[in-house]
C-alpha positions in Angstrom: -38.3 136.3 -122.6 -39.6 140.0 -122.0 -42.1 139.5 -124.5 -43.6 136.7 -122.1 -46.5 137.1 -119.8 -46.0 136.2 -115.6 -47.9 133.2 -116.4 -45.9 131.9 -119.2 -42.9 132.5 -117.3 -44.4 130.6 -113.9 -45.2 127.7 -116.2 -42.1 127.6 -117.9 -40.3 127.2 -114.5 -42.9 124.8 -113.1 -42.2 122.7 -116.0 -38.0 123.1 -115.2 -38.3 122.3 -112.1 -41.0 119.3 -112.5 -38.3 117.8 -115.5 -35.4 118.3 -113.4 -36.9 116.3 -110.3 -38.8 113.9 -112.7 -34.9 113.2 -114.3 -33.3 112.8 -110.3 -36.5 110.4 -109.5 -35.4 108.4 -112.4 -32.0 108.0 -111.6 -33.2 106.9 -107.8 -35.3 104.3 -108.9 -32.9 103.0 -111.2 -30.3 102.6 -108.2 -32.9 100.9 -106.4 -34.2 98.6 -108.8 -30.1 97.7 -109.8 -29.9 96.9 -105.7 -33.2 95.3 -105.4 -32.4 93.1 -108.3 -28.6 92.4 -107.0 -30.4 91.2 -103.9 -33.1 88.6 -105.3 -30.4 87.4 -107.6 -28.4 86.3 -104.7 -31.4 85.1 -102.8 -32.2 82.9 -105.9 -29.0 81.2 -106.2 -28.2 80.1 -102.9 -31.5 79.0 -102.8 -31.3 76.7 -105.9 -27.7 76.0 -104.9 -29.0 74.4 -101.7 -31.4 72.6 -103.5 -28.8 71.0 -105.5 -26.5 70.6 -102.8 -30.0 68.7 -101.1 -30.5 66.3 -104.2 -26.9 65.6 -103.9 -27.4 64.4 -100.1 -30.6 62.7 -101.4 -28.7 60.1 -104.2 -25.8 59.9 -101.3 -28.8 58.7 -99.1 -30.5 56.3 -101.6 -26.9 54.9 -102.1 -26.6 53.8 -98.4 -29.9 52.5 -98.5 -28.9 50.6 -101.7 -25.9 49.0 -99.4 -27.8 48.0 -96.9 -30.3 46.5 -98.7 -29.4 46.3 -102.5 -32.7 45.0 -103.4 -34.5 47.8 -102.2 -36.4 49.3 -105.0 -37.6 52.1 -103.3 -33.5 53.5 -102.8 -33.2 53.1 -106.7 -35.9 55.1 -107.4 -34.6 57.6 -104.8 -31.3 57.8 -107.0 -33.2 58.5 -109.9 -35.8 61.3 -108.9 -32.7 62.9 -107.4 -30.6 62.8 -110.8 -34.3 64.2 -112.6 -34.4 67.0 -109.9 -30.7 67.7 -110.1 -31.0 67.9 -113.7 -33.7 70.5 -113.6 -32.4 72.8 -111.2 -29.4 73.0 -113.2 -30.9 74.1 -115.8 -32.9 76.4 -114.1 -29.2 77.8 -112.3 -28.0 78.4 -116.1 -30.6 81.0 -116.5 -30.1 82.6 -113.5 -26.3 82.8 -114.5 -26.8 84.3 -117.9 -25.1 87.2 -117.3 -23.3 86.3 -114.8 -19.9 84.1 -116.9 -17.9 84.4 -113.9 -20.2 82.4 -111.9 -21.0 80.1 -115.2 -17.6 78.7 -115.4 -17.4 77.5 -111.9 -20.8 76.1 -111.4 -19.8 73.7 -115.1 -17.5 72.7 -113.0 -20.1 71.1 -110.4 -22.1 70.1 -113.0 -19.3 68.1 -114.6 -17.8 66.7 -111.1 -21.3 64.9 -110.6 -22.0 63.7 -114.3 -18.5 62.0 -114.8 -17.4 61.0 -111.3 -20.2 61.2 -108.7 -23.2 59.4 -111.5 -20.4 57.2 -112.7 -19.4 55.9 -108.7 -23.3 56.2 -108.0 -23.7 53.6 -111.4 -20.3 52.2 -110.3 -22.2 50.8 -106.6 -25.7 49.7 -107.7 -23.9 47.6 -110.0 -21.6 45.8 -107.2 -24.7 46.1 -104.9 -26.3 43.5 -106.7 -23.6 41.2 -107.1 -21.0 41.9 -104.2 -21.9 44.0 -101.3 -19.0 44.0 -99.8 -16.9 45.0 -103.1 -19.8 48.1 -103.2 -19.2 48.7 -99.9 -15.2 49.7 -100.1 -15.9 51.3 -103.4 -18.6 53.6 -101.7 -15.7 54.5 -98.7 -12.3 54.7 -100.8 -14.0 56.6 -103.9 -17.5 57.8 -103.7 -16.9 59.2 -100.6 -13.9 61.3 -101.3 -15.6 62.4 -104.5 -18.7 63.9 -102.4 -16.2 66.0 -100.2 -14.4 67.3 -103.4 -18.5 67.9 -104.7 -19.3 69.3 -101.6 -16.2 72.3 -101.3 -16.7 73.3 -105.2 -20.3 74.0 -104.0 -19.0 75.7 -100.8 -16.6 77.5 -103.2 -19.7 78.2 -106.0 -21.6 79.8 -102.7 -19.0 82.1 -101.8 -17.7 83.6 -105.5 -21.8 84.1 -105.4 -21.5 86.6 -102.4 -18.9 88.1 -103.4 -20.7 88.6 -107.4 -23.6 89.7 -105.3 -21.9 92.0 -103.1 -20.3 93.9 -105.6 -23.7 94.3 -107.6 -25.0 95.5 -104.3 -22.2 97.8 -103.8 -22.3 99.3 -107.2 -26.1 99.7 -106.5 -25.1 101.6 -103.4 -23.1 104.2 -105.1 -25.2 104.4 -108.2 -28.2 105.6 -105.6 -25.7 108.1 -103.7 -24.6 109.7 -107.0 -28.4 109.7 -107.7 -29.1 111.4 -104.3 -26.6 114.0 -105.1 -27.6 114.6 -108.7 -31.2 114.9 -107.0 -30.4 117.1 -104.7 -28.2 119.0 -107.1 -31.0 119.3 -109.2 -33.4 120.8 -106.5 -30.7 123.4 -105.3 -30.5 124.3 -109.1 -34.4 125.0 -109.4 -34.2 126.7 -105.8 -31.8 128.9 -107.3 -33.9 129.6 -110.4 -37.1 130.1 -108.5 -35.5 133.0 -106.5 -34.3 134.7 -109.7 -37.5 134.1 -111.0 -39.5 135.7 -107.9 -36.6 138.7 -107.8 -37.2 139.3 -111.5 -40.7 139.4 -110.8 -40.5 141.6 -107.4 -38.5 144.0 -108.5 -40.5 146.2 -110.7 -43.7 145.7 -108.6 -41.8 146.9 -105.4 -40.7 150.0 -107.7 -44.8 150.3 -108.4 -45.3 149.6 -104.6 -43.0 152.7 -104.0 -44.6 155.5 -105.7 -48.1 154.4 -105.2 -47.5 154.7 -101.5 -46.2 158.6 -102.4 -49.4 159.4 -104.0 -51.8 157.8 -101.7 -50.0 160.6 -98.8 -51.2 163.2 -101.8 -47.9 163.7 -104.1 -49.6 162.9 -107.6 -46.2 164.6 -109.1 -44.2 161.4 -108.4 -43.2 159.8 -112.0 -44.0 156.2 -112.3 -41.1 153.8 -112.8 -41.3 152.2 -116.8 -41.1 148.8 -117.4 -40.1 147.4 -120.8 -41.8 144.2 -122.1 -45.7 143.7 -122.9 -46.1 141.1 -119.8 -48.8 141.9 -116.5 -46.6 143.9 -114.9 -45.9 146.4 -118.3 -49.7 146.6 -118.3 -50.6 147.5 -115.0 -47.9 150.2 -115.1 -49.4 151.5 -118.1 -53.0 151.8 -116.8 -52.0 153.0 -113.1 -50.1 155.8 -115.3 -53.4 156.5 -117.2 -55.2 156.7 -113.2 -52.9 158.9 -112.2 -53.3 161.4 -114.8 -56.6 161.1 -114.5 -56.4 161.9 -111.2 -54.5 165.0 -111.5 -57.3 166.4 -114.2 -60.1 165.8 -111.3 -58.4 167.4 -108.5 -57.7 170.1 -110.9 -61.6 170.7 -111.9 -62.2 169.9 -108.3 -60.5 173.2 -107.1 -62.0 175.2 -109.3 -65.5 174.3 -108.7 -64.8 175.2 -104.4 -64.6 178.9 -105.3 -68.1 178.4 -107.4 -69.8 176.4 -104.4 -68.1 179.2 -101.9 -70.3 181.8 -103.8 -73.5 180.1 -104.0 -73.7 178.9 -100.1 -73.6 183.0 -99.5 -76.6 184.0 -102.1 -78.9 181.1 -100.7 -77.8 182.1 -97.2 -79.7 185.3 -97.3 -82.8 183.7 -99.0 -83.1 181.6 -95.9 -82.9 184.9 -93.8 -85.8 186.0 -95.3 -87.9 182.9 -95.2 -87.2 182.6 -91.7 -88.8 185.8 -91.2 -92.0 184.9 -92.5 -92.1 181.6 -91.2 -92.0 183.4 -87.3 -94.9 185.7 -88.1 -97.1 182.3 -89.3 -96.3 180.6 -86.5 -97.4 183.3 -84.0 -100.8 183.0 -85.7 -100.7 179.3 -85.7 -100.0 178.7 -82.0 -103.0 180.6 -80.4 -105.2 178.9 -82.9 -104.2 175.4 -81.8 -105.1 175.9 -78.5 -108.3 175.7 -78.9 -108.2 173.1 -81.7 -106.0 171.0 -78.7 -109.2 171.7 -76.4 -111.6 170.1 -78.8 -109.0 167.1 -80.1 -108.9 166.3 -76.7 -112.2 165.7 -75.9 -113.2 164.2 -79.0 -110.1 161.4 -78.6 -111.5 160.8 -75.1 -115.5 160.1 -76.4 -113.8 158.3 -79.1 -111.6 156.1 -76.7 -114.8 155.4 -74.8 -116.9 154.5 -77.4 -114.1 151.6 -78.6 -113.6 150.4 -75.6 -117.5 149.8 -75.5 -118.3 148.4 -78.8 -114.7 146.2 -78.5 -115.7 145.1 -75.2 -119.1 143.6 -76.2 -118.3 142.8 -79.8 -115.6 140.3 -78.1 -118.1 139.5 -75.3 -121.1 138.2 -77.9 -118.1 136.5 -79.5 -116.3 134.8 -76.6 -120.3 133.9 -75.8 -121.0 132.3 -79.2 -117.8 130.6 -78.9 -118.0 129.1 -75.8 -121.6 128.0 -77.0 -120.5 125.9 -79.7 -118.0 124.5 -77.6 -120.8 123.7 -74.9 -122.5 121.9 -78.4 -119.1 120.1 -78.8 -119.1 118.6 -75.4 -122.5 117.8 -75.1 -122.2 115.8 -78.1 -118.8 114.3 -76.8 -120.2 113.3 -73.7 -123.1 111.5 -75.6 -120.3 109.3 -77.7 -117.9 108.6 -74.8 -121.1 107.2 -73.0 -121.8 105.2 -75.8 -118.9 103.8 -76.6 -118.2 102.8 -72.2 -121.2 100.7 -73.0 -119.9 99.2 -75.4 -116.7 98.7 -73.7 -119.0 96.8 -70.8 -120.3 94.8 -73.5 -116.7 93.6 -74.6 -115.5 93.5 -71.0 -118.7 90.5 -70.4 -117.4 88.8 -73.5 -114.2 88.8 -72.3 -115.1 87.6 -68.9 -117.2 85.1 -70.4 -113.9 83.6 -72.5 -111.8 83.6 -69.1 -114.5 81.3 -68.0 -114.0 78.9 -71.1 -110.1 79.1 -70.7 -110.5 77.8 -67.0 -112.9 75.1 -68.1 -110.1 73.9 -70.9 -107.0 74.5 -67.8 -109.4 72.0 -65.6 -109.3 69.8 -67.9 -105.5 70.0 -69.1 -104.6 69.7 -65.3 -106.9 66.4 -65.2 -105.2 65.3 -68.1 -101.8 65.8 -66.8 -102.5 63.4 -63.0 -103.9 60.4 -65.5 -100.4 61.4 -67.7 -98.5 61.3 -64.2 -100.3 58.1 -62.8 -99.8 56.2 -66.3 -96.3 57.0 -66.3 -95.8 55.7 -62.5 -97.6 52.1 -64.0 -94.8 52.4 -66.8 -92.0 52.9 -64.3 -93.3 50.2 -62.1 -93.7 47.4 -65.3 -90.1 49.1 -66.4 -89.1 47.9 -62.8 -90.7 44.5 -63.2 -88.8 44.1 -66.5 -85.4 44.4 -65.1 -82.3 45.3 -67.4 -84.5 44.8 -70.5 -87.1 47.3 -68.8 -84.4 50.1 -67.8 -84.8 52.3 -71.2 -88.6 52.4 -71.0 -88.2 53.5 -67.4 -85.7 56.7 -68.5 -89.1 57.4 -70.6 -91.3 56.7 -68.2 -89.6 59.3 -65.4 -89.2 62.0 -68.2 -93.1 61.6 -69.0 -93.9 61.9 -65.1 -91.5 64.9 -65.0 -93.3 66.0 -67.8 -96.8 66.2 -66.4 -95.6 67.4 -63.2 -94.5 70.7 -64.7 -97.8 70.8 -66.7 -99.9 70.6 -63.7 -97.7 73.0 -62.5 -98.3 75.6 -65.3 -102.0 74.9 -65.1 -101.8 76.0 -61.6 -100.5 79.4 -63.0 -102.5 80.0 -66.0 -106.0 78.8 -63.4 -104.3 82.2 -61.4 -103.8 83.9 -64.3 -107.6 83.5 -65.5 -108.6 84.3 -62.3 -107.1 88.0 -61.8 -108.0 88.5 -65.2 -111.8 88.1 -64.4 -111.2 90.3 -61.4 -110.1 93.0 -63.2 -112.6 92.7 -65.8 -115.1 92.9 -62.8 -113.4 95.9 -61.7 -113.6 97.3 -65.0 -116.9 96.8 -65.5 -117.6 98.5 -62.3 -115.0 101.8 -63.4 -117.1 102.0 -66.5 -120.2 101.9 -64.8 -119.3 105.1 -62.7 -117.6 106.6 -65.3 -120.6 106.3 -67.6 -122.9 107.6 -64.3 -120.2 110.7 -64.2 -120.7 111.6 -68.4 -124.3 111.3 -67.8 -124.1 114.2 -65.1 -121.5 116.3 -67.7 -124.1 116.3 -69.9 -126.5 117.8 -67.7 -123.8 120.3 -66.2 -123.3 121.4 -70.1 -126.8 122.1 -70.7 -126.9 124.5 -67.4 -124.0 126.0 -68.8 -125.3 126.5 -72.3 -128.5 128.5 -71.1 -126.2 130.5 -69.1 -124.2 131.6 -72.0 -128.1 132.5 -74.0 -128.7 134.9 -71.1 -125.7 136.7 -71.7 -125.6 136.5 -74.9 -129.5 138.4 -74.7 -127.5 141.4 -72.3 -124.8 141.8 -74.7 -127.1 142.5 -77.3 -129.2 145.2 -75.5 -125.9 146.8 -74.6 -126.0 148.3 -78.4 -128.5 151.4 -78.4 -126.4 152.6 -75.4 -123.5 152.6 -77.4 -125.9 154.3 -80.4 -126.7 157.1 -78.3 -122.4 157.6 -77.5 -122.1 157.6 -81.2 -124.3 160.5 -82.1 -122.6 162.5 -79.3 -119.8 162.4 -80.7 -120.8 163.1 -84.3 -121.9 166.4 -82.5 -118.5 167.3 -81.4 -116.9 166.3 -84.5 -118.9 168.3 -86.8 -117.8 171.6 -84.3 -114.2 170.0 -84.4 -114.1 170.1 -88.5 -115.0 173.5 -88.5 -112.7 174.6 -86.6 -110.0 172.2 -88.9 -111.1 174.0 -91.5 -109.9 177.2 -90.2 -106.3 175.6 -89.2 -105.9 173.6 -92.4 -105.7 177.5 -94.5 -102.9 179.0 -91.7 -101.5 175.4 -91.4 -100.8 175.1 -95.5 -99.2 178.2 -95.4 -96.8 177.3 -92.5 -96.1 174.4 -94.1 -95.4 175.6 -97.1 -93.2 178.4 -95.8 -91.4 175.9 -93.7 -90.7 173.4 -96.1 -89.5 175.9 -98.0 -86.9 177.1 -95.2 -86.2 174.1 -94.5 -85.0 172.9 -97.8 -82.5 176.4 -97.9 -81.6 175.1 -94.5 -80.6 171.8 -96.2 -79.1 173.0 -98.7 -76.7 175.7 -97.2 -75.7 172.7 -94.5 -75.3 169.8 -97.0 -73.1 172.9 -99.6 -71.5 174.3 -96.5 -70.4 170.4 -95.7 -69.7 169.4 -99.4 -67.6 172.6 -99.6 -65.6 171.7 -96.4 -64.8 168.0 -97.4 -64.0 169.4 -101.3 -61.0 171.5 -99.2 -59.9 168.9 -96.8 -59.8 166.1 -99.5 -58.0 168.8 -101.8 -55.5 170.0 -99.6 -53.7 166.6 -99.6 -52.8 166.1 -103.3 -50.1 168.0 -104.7 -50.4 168.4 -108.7 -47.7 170.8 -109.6 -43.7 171.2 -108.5 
């Protein structure tokens, strides 16, 4: 098994374990299925014993009947669905007794008991029924009788052998599931076991790897790695740490000789920067009284320049915010003119609608005219209803539901004559809000056209504002050709600065960023230990 990788080993004992509690599952359920089955079987045969034992009470019935009325056809035929339905339980009691002979043997014996002495009494009476009842009636108490308590105790005695069968099937069932509970558990202890040897077999060497790693990341790389024999994960990852490690030791190695080559070289481009540092002061003596006046003249050509923004921002976003708000003026104006339109229109629907409300109380006049001759027909009705006595009653229930009738309609054309009537108030009113509102656009309109020649004037101001702002310009083209001259001048001392400072600069760098490389090289270095 060395030859085997970690996962063929983990699915080797997955699949122990998972055959080992399939085989203890097994055995439970078979315990369980032997008691479940014990169970039914007992529930089955006392309850097709009791059947019998019921068809036997049933001919014992029909037999009485037969006595007391032995032409009583209806008794006979009793006897002789009981002996069909006896005769088919038994046979039905057979199968469930196949493999049960103990329990064959005694329940023959109740079979034969009612073929040759209870049938043959039963035979014996509806034979003497019909020709001497009396004669029927002392064989039926001094033999059938006595053979019915002798029927009755073997089935008593067939009930209890059937417990007892039962209970012993049940028992055996018991212990077949507590010796399956023990091989179960057996069998779980026994993969517990062989998953701890499993995991220790597999701990072991890695705790062994664990071990020396944790020596060599403190800095020992002398520490020998533990060997592990097989070709699995764990034989691997031994072999390539080992190849990391020595790999390791070879770079810390060239790493230690390259500090005293880095030592040397932060010293030579030390004194270059001396001398670079030297010429960069003397440039930037020069530089310095030279910017003074250049500050002078950058100052007051930012200032002109501010100025001159400002300006031409200010009226660029004046002549815009004008036009703007011009168009917008345009907008309104032609707004206005629509929402004026359409509240005539609006006035026009409103007439049409007052003009329907009209019509509907024209049509409620008449409905509620209709309802009083509806009302005074139906008191006529009532009254000839009256005249007509009993014959007359029905029509009158009809005649006081039609009055009722036309008393709630009259009612309703009260409401809906309301109704119509605050709705042509408020289309009055509305007509009269429209009218003001359409008085109120109207003086918008004019209000926008004030407005809009308004904006024209200073839009006109704006525009004269730019030969002010031409005469700023040139100005400051004045200054700026006196500032470029004297830019000229800087630019030739300021290359040179610059090109002296970038120069010390970069030695700077380089002596700080070597310096630091250099002092992280001998920290890092100093914790590894490559030779005893």
């Amino acid at each position: 098994m060395k030859s085997w990788s970690i996962a063929q080993r983990l699915f080797a004992l997955v699949g122990f374990v998972l055959l080992l509690v399939i085989a203890g599952v097994l055995v439970l359920l078979r315990a369980d299925r032997h008691g479940v089955t014990a169970g039914d079987q007992r529930d089955a045969v006392r309850s097709t014993a009791a059947a019998l034992h019921y068809t036997m009470l049933t001919a014992s019935d029909a037999m009485r009947g037969v006595l007391l009325e032995p032409g009583n056809q209806i008794e006979r035929q009793r006897k002789v669905s009981s002996d069909e339905d006896f005769d088919r339980l038994a046979a039905a009691m057979r199968t469930m007794l196949a493999d049960l002979p103990e329990l064959q043997s005694i329940f023959a014996t109740i079979v034969d008991s009612d073929q040759k002495k209870l049938n043959v009494d039963e035979d014996r009476i509806l034979e003497l029924a019909g020709k001497d009842q009396a004669a029927a009636l002392a064989f039926f108490n001094s033999t059938y009788l006595p053979d019915r308590k002798i029927q009755d105790s073997l089935i008593a005695n067939f009930l209890e052998k059937v417990d007892a069968t039962t209970a012993a099937m049940v028992d055996r069932a018991i212990a077949e599931r507590r010796i399956a509970v023990g091989v179960l558990a057996a069998l779980c202890l026994l993969a517990l076991v062989g998953g701890i040897i499993f995991a220790r077999a597999l701990a072991k060497p890695l705790i062994a790897l664990t071990q020396s790693t944790v020596l060599m990341a403190k800095g020992d790389l002398t520490v020998a790695l533990p060997t592990h024999e097989g070709s699995d994960e764990i034989a691997q990852l031994t072999a390539s740490f080992e190849q990391l490690v020595n790999a390791l030791r070879a770079f810390v190695t060239d790493v230690q000789h390259s500090g005293v080559l880095v030592s040397t070289s932060i010293t030579e481009i030390a004194a270059t920067a001396k001398q670079q540092q030297a010429t960069a002061n003397e440039v930037a003596a020069t530089t310095t009284e030279i910017g003074a006046t250049a500050k002078e003249i950058s100052a007051t050509g930012r200032d002109l320049a501010q100025t001159v923004t400002h300006v031409n921002e200010s009226a660029q976003q004046t002549s815009v915010l004008a036009d703007n708000g011009r168009e917008a003026l345009g907008r309104m104006d032609d707004t206005m003119r629509r929402v004026s339109e359409a509240a005539g229109g609006i006035n026009s629907r409103l007439t049409v609608l007052n003009d329907k409300a009209a019509n509907i109380g024209s049509v409620v006049t008449t409905i509620a005219k209709v309802a009083d001759q509806t009302n005074l027909l139906s008191l006529n009705a009532a009254i000839e209803a009256e005249k007509a006595g009993e014959y007359g009653r029905g029509f009158a229930v009809v005649a006081t539901e039609i009055r009722r009738l036309a008393d709630q309609t009259a009612a309703a054309t009260v409401d809906i004559e309301q109704l119509v009537k605050e709705i042509q108030s408020a289309v009055t009113a509305g007509v009269m809000g429209m009218d003001k509102f359409s008085e109120e656009v109207r003086r918008g309109v004019t209000d926008v056209e004030k407005v809009a020649s308004q904006l024209a004037q200073i839009i006109q101001h704006v525009q004269a504002i730019n030969p002010r702002i031409q005469s700023v310009s040139e100005g400051m083209q004045a200054q700026s050709t006196g500032a470029e001259q004297i830019s000229q001048a800087l630019t030739q001392l300021g290359e040179a600065a610059r090109q002296t400072a970038e120069s010390l600069r970069q030695s700077n760098e380089t002596v700080r960023s070597l310096d630091e490389a250099a002092r992280g090289l001998r920290s890092g270095i100093e914790r590894f230990k490559v030779e005893n």
